[in-house]
C-alpha positions as CSV (number, residue, x, y, z in Angstrom):
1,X,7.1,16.3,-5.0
2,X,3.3,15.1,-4.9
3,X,1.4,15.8,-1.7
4,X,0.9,13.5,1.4
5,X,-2.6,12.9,0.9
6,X,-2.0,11.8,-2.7
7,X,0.5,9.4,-2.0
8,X,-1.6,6.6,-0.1
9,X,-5.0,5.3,-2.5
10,X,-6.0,2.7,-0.1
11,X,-5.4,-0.1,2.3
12,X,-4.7,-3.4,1.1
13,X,-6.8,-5.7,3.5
14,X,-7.0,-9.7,2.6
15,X,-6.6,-12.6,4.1
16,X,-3.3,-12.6,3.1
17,X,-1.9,-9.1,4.2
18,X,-3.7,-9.7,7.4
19,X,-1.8,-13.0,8.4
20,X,1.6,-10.9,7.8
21,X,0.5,-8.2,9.6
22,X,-0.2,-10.7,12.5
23,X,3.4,-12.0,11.8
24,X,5.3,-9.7,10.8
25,X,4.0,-6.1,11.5
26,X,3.7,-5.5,7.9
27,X,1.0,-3.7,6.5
28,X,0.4,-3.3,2.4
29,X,-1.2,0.0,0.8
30,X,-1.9,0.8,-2.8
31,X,-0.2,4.0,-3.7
32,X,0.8,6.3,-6.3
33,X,2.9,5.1,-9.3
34,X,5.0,8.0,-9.5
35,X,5.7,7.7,-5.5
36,X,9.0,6.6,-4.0
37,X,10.0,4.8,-0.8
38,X,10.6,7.6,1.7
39,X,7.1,9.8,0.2
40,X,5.7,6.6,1.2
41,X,7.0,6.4,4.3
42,X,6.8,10.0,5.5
43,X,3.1,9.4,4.6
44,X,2.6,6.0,6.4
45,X,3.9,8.1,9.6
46,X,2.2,11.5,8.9
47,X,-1.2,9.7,9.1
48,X,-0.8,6.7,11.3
49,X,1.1,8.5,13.9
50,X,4.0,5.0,13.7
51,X,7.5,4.6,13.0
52,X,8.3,3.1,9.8
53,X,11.2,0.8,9.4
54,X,11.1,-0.8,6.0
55,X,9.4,-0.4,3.0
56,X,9.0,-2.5,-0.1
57,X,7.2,-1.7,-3.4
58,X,6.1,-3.6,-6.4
59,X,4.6,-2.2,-9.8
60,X,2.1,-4.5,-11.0
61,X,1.8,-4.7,-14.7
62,X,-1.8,-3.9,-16.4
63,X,-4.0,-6.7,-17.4
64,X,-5.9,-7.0,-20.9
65,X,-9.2,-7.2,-21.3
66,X,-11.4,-8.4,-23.8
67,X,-14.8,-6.8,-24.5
68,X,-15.9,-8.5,-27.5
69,X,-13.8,-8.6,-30.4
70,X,-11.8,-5.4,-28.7
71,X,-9.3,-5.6,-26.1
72,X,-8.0,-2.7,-24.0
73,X,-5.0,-3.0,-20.9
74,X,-6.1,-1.7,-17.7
75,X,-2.9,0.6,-16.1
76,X,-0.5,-0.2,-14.1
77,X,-0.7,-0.7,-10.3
78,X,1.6,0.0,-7.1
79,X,1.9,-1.9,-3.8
80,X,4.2,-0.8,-0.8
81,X,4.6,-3.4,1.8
82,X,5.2,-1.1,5.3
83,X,7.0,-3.0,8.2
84,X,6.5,-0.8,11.8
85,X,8.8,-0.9,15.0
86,X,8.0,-3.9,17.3
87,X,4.8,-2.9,19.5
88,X,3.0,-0.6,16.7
89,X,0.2,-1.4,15.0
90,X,-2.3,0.1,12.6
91,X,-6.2,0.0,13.4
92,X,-8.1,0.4,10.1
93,X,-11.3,-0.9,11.9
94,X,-11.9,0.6,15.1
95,X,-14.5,-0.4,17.2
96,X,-15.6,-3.6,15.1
């Protein structure tokens, strides 16, 4: 079992994951590829201090890249999609 802290890379903040969060209390993280949906959500509520109710993942496939006549495939990605109970949020700018 990996570690809390290793679970959760980063916030996913757009224009995009910020009108659903608005919407639908749902807030998108880039995590671990190994990770599953209750690491993710055990994590979600060690460090935000929320309750979780859903969670949805996608693995997004690597991309090729050329450099000249070589190419070379970035990895692959993770996303998990975190919906919280009704009245939570999650501040990741405080004070702005």
């Amino acid at each position: 079992m990996a570690k809390l802290e290793n679970i959760l890379k980063k916030a996913l903040i757009t224009e995009k994951t910020s009108a659903v969060s608005e919407k639908l209390n749902r807030y998108g993280f880039m995590v671990d590829l190994k990770s599953n949906k209750n690491q993710i959500k055990e994590a979600v509520e060690t460090f935000y201090n929320v309750k979780v109710l859903n969670v949805k993942t996608s693995i997004l496939p690597g991309k090729v890249k050329r450099r000249g006549k070589s190419t070379t495939k970035t990895s692959k990605t993770k996303k998990a999609f975190v919906q919280l109970k009704e009245g939570q949020k999650i501040e990741f700018f405080k004070g702005v």
